[in-house]
N, C-alpha and C positions, 0 to 999 in steps of 0.2 A: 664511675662517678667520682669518688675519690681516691682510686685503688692506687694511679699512680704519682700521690702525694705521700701517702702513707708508706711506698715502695721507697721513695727515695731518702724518707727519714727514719726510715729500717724501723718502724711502726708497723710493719701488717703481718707479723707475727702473733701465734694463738700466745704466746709465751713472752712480754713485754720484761724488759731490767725492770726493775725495783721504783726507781725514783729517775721522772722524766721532768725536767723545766724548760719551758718556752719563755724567752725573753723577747717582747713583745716592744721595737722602738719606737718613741714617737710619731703619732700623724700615718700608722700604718694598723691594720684592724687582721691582728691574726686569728680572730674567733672561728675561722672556717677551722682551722684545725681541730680548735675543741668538737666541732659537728662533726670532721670527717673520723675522729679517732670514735666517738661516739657512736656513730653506726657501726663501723667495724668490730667492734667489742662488741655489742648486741647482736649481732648477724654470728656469736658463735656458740656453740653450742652449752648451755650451763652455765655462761659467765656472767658473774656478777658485777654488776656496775653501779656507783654513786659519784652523783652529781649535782653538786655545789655551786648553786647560781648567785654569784655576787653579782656578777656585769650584767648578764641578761635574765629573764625569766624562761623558767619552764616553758611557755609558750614559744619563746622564741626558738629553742633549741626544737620544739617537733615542729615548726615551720622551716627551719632552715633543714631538718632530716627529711620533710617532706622532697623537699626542692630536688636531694641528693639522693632518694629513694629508698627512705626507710622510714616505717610508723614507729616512734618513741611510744604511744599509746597503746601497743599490742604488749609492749613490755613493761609499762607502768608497773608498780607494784608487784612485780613477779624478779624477773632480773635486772630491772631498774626500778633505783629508789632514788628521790631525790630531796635537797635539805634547800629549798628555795627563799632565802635569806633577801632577794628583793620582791618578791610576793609577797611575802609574810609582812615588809615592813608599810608595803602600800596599802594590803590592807587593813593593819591594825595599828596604823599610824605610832603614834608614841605609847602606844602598850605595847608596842611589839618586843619580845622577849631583846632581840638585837638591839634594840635601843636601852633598855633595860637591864643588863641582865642581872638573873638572880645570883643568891648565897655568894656573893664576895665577887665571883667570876667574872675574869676580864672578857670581850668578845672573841678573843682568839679560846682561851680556855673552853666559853660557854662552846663554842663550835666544835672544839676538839673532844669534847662531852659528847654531841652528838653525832658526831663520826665513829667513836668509840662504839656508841648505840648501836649505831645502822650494822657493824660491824658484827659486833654479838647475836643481834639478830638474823641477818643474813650470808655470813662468810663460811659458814659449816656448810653451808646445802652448796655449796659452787665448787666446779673445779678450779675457778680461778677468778680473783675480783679487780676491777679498776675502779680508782678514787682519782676525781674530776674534779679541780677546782680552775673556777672556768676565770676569774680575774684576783690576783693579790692586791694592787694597787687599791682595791673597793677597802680593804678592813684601813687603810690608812684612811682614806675619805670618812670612817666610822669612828674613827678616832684610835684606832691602834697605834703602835708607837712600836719605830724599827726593829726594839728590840722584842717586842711581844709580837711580832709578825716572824721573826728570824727566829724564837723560840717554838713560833704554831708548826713551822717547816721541819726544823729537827724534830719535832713530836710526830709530824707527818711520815718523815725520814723512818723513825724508830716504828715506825708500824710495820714498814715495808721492809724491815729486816724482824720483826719479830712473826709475821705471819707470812708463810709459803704459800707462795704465788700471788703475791697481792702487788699491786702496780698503782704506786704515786702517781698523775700525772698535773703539774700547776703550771700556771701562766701569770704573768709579770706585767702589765702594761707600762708607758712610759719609762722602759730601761735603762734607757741612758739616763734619764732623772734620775729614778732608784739603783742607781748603779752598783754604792757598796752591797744594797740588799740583795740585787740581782744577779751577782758575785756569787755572794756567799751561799743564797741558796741556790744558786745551780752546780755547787761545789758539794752539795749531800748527794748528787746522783752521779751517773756515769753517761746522760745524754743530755747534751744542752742544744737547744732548737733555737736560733736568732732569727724574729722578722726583721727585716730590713728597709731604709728606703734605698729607689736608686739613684743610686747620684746622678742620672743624667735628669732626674725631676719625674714629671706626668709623663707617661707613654700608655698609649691605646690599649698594646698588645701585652702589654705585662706590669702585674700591680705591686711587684714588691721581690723582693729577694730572700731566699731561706738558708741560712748556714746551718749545718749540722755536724755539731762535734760531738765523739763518739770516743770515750775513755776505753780501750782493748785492754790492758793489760795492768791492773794497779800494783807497786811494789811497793819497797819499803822507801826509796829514796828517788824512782823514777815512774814516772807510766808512758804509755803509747798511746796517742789519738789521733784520731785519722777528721781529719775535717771536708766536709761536700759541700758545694754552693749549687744553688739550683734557683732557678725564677720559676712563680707562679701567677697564676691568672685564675682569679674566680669568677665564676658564671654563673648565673642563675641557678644552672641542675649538674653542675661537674668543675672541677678545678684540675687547669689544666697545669703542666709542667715543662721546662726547658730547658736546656742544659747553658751554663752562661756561651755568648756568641754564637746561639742558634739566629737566636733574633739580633737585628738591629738594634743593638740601645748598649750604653756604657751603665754597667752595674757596680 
Protein backbone atom coordinates (compact mmCIF):
# COMPACT_ATOMS: atom_id res chain seq x y z
CA UNK A 1 0.00 0.00 0.00
CA UNK A 2 2.46 2.53 1.03
CA UNK A 3 5.67 0.25 1.51
CA UNK A 4 7.22 1.34 -1.50
CA UNK A 5 7.03 5.26 -0.63
CA UNK A 6 8.42 4.85 2.71
CA UNK A 7 11.30 2.46 0.96
CA UNK A 8 12.41 5.11 -1.13
CA UNK A 9 12.57 7.85 1.64
CA UNK A 10 14.55 5.50 3.79
CA UNK A 11 11.29 5.77 6.21
CA UNK A 12 10.35 2.03 6.75
CA UNK A 13 12.74 1.43 9.37
CA UNK A 14 11.64 0.13 13.08
CA UNK A 15 14.38 2.84 14.07
CA UNK A 16 13.74 6.49 12.25
CA UNK A 17 16.83 9.71 12.74
CA UNK A 18 15.70 11.87 15.32
CA UNK A 19 14.23 14.85 13.43
CA UNK A 20 12.53 14.38 9.75
CA UNK A 21 11.14 17.66 7.82
CA UNK A 22 8.89 17.56 4.79
CA UNK A 23 9.01 20.61 2.74
CA UNK A 24 5.79 20.64 1.18
CA UNK A 25 5.82 23.23 -2.31
CA UNK A 26 3.02 24.99 -3.40
CA UNK A 27 -0.25 23.87 -5.32
CA UNK A 28 1.06 20.17 -4.36
CA UNK A 29 -0.81 18.17 -1.30
CA UNK A 30 2.11 15.96 0.49
CA UNK A 31 -0.41 14.76 3.31
CA UNK A 32 -0.34 11.08 1.94
CA UNK A 33 2.99 11.01 3.64
CA UNK A 34 1.95 11.99 7.03
CA UNK A 35 -0.86 8.79 6.38
CA UNK A 36 1.63 6.54 4.99
CA UNK A 37 4.42 7.21 7.79
CA UNK A 38 1.52 6.78 10.10
CA UNK A 39 0.49 3.32 9.55
CA UNK A 40 3.86 2.20 9.40
CA UNK A 41 4.65 3.22 13.00
CA UNK A 42 1.39 1.57 14.23
CA UNK A 43 1.82 -1.68 12.33
CA UNK A 44 5.04 -2.02 14.92
CA UNK A 45 5.24 -3.49 17.67
CA UNK A 46 5.01 -1.20 21.10
CA UNK A 47 5.46 2.02 19.29
CA UNK A 48 4.33 4.88 20.33
CA UNK A 49 2.93 7.58 18.20
CA UNK A 50 1.48 11.42 18.54
CA UNK A 51 -0.35 13.15 16.19
CA UNK A 52 -0.70 16.69 15.87
CA UNK A 53 -3.64 17.71 13.56
CA UNK A 54 -3.28 21.30 12.42
CA UNK A 55 -4.16 20.68 8.57
CA UNK A 56 -6.63 17.95 8.86
CA UNK A 57 -8.64 16.29 11.65
CA UNK A 58 -8.46 12.98 13.29
CA UNK A 59 -11.01 11.86 11.17
CA UNK A 60 -9.42 12.50 8.21
CA UNK A 61 -6.33 10.62 8.99
CA UNK A 62 -8.54 7.08 9.83
CA UNK A 63 -10.30 7.71 6.51
CA UNK A 64 -7.30 8.18 4.66
CA UNK A 65 -5.61 4.80 6.87
CA UNK A 66 -8.63 3.26 6.02
CA UNK A 67 -8.09 3.68 2.24
CA UNK A 68 -4.27 2.36 2.75
CA UNK A 69 -5.34 -0.40 5.12
CA UNK A 70 -4.91 0.34 8.56
CA UNK A 71 -7.59 1.14 11.45
CA UNK A 72 -6.18 4.26 13.48
CA UNK A 73 -9.23 3.29 15.86
CA UNK A 74 -7.73 -0.16 17.04
CA UNK A 75 -4.81 1.99 18.28
CA UNK A 76 -6.56 5.10 19.63
CA UNK A 77 -5.58 5.70 23.11
CA UNK A 78 -3.34 2.80 23.37
CA UNK A 79 -0.24 3.59 21.11
CA UNK A 80 -1.91 6.38 19.45
CA UNK A 81 -2.59 9.59 20.99
CA UNK A 82 -3.60 12.48 19.48
CA UNK A 83 -3.52 16.52 20.21
CA UNK A 84 -6.40 17.49 17.65
CA UNK A 85 -5.94 21.40 17.39
CA UNK A 86 -8.60 21.65 14.35
CA UNK A 87 -11.39 19.62 16.26
CA UNK A 88 -10.91 21.36 19.29
CA UNK A 89 -11.28 24.64 17.60
CA UNK A 90 -14.51 23.76 15.68
CA UNK A 91 -15.95 22.55 18.26
CA UNK A 92 -15.54 25.11 20.93
CA UNK A 93 -15.32 27.93 18.78
CA UNK A 94 -13.55 30.98 20.57
CA UNK A 95 -13.19 29.16 23.79
CA UNK A 96 -11.13 27.00 22.42
CA UNK A 97 -7.90 26.78 24.47
CA UNK A 98 -5.90 27.49 20.88
CA UNK A 99 -7.64 30.49 20.35
CA UNK A 100 -7.06 31.49 23.74
CA UNK A 101 -4.48 30.40 25.49
CA UNK A 102 -3.89 30.50 29.00
CA UNK A 103 -1.07 31.85 31.73
CA UNK A 104 0.96 34.14 29.38
CA UNK A 105 1.40 31.10 26.72
CA UNK A 106 2.05 31.89 23.27
CA UNK A 107 0.24 28.96 20.82
CA UNK A 108 3.52 27.45 20.00
CA UNK A 109 4.39 27.28 23.95
CA UNK A 110 0.70 26.32 24.95
CA UNK A 111 1.43 23.14 22.19
CA UNK A 112 4.85 22.33 23.23
CA UNK A 113 3.17 22.03 26.92
CA UNK A 114 1.05 19.57 25.66
CA UNK A 115 3.57 17.43 23.77
CA UNK A 116 5.59 17.53 26.84
CA UNK A 117 2.24 15.95 28.45
CA UNK A 118 1.57 13.27 26.12
CA UNK A 119 5.25 12.51 26.41
CA UNK A 120 5.40 12.05 30.21
CA UNK A 121 2.58 10.20 30.03
CA UNK A 122 3.16 7.73 27.45
CA UNK A 123 7.01 7.54 26.34
CA UNK A 124 8.17 5.10 29.19
CA UNK A 125 5.80 2.23 28.24
CA UNK A 126 7.31 2.19 24.37
CA UNK A 127 10.10 1.00 22.79
CA UNK A 128 10.20 3.72 20.63
CA UNK A 129 7.81 6.95 20.01
CA UNK A 130 6.97 9.27 16.81
CA UNK A 131 5.73 12.79 17.04
CA UNK A 132 3.59 13.96 13.86
CA UNK A 133 3.08 17.27 13.21
CA UNK A 134 0.89 16.99 10.27
CA UNK A 135 1.08 20.98 8.87
CA UNK A 136 3.47 24.09 10.17
CA UNK A 137 2.10 26.74 7.96
CA UNK A 138 -1.53 26.26 10.25
CA UNK A 139 0.32 27.98 13.53
CA UNK A 140 1.18 30.97 11.09
CA UNK A 141 -2.69 31.16 9.85
CA UNK A 142 -3.03 31.10 14.05
CA UNK A 143 -1.17 33.83 14.43
CA UNK A 144 2.31 32.68 15.33
CA UNK A 145 5.19 34.55 14.13
CA UNK A 146 8.34 33.12 12.36
CA UNK A 147 10.25 33.31 15.01
CA UNK A 148 7.88 31.42 17.66
CA UNK A 149 7.26 28.82 14.97
CA UNK A 150 11.37 28.37 14.40
CA UNK A 151 11.69 28.46 18.33
CA UNK A 152 8.45 25.47 18.69
CA UNK A 153 11.04 23.34 16.02
CA UNK A 154 14.17 23.75 18.05
CA UNK A 155 11.98 22.79 21.22
CA UNK A 156 10.84 20.02 19.05
CA UNK A 157 14.47 19.33 17.86
CA UNK A 158 15.60 19.27 21.80
CA UNK A 159 13.30 16.59 22.53
CA UNK A 160 14.56 14.17 19.98
CA UNK A 161 18.01 14.41 21.24
CA UNK A 162 17.07 14.49 24.90
CA UNK A 163 14.92 11.30 24.73
CA UNK A 164 16.21 7.79 23.10
CA UNK A 165 14.42 6.81 20.39
CA UNK A 166 12.09 9.23 19.87
CA UNK A 167 11.37 10.62 16.12
CA UNK A 168 10.37 14.30 15.10
CA UNK A 169 8.56 14.05 12.10
CA UNK A 170 7.00 18.01 10.66
CA UNK A 171 5.81 19.17 7.53
CA UNK A 172 5.90 22.70 6.03
CA UNK A 173 3.18 23.64 3.44
CA UNK A 174 3.67 26.45 1.02
CA UNK A 175 7.73 26.12 1.08
CA UNK A 176 8.84 28.12 -1.28
CA UNK A 177 6.67 31.08 0.53
CA UNK A 178 8.09 30.09 3.93
CA UNK A 179 11.28 29.46 2.55
CA UNK A 180 13.81 31.05 5.33
CA UNK A 181 11.59 29.00 7.80
CA UNK A 182 11.67 25.94 5.77
CA UNK A 183 15.55 26.29 5.68
CA UNK A 184 15.99 26.58 8.81
CA UNK A 185 14.06 23.98 10.19
CA UNK A 186 14.96 21.44 8.07
CA UNK A 187 18.48 22.35 9.08
CA UNK A 188 17.70 20.65 12.97
CA UNK A 189 17.40 17.28 11.32
CA UNK A 190 19.53 15.04 8.99
CA UNK A 191 16.50 14.25 6.41
CA UNK A 192 14.70 16.75 4.43
CA UNK A 193 11.86 15.29 2.08
CA UNK A 194 10.82 18.15 -0.87
CA UNK A 195 7.20 17.65 -2.49
CA UNK A 196 7.58 19.04 -5.70
CA UNK A 197 5.72 20.24 -8.84
CA UNK A 198 6.58 19.11 -12.19
CA UNK A 199 7.57 21.25 -14.35
CA UNK A 200 6.06 19.71 -17.25
CA UNK A 201 2.45 20.93 -15.43
CA UNK A 202 -0.70 18.23 -14.97
CA UNK A 203 0.16 14.60 -16.15
CA UNK A 204 -2.32 11.64 -15.63
CA UNK A 205 0.25 9.29 -14.49
CA UNK A 206 2.08 11.08 -11.92
CA UNK A 207 1.19 13.80 -9.25
CA UNK A 208 4.37 15.32 -8.04
CA UNK A 209 7.88 14.68 -7.37
CA UNK A 210 9.86 13.68 -3.99
CA UNK A 211 13.44 14.78 -3.34
CA UNK A 212 15.12 13.15 -0.59
CA UNK A 213 18.26 14.50 1.12
CA UNK A 214 19.78 12.56 3.56
CA UNK A 215 22.83 14.21 5.89
CA UNK A 216 25.45 10.66 6.24
CA UNK A 217 28.03 11.97 7.82
CA UNK A 218 28.11 15.48 9.99
CA UNK A 219 31.64 16.93 10.85
CA UNK A 220 33.06 19.70 12.16
CA UNK A 221 33.59 21.87 8.84
CA UNK A 222 31.92 19.37 6.22
CA UNK A 223 29.19 16.58 5.81
CA UNK A 224 28.02 14.18 3.18
CA UNK A 225 24.53 13.96 1.52
CA UNK A 226 23.33 11.85 -0.76
CA UNK A 227 20.16 13.26 -2.63
CA UNK A 228 17.24 10.78 -4.46
CA UNK A 229 14.41 12.02 -6.83
CA UNK A 230 11.70 9.77 -7.24
CA UNK A 231 7.91 10.53 -8.71
CA UNK A 232 4.72 9.56 -7.13
CA UNK A 233 1.23 8.93 -7.83
CA UNK A 234 -1.48 8.54 -5.18
CA UNK A 235 -4.44 6.29 -5.50
CA UNK A 236 -7.24 5.82 -3.56
CA UNK A 237 -5.74 2.58 -1.55
CA UNK A 238 -1.77 2.61 -2.43
CA UNK A 239 0.76 5.33 -3.65
CA UNK A 240 2.68 4.34 -6.21
CA UNK A 241 6.29 5.19 -7.22
CA UNK A 242 8.86 5.84 -10.09
CA UNK A 243 12.04 6.33 -10.82
CA UNK A 244 12.55 9.93 -12.86
CA UNK A 245 12.36 8.70 -16.94
CA UNK A 246 10.43 5.74 -16.22
CA UNK A 247 7.35 7.50 -17.40
CA UNK A 248 6.92 9.90 -19.99
CA UNK A 249 6.87 13.41 -18.44
CA UNK A 250 9.83 16.07 -17.87
CA UNK A 251 10.29 16.46 -14.03
Amino acid sequence: MAASVLLACGLNEQKLPGFVHISEESNVDGSFLISCILGQRLRISNAGTLLVCLQHHYQHYFNAGMRLGYNCNIFLGKTLNVIDVLSDMANEGFDSKWLKTADGLTLTEQLIEDIRAQLASNYSNRNSYTILIDNLSILFNLGASKVQVQQFCQSLAALAKEYENLTVITKLSNSDIHQLTDNNVAKLGNVRIQVLRLKSGVFREVDGKLLIERVLDEGSYACEETRKEVLYKVNDRNVKIFNPGEVGVKV
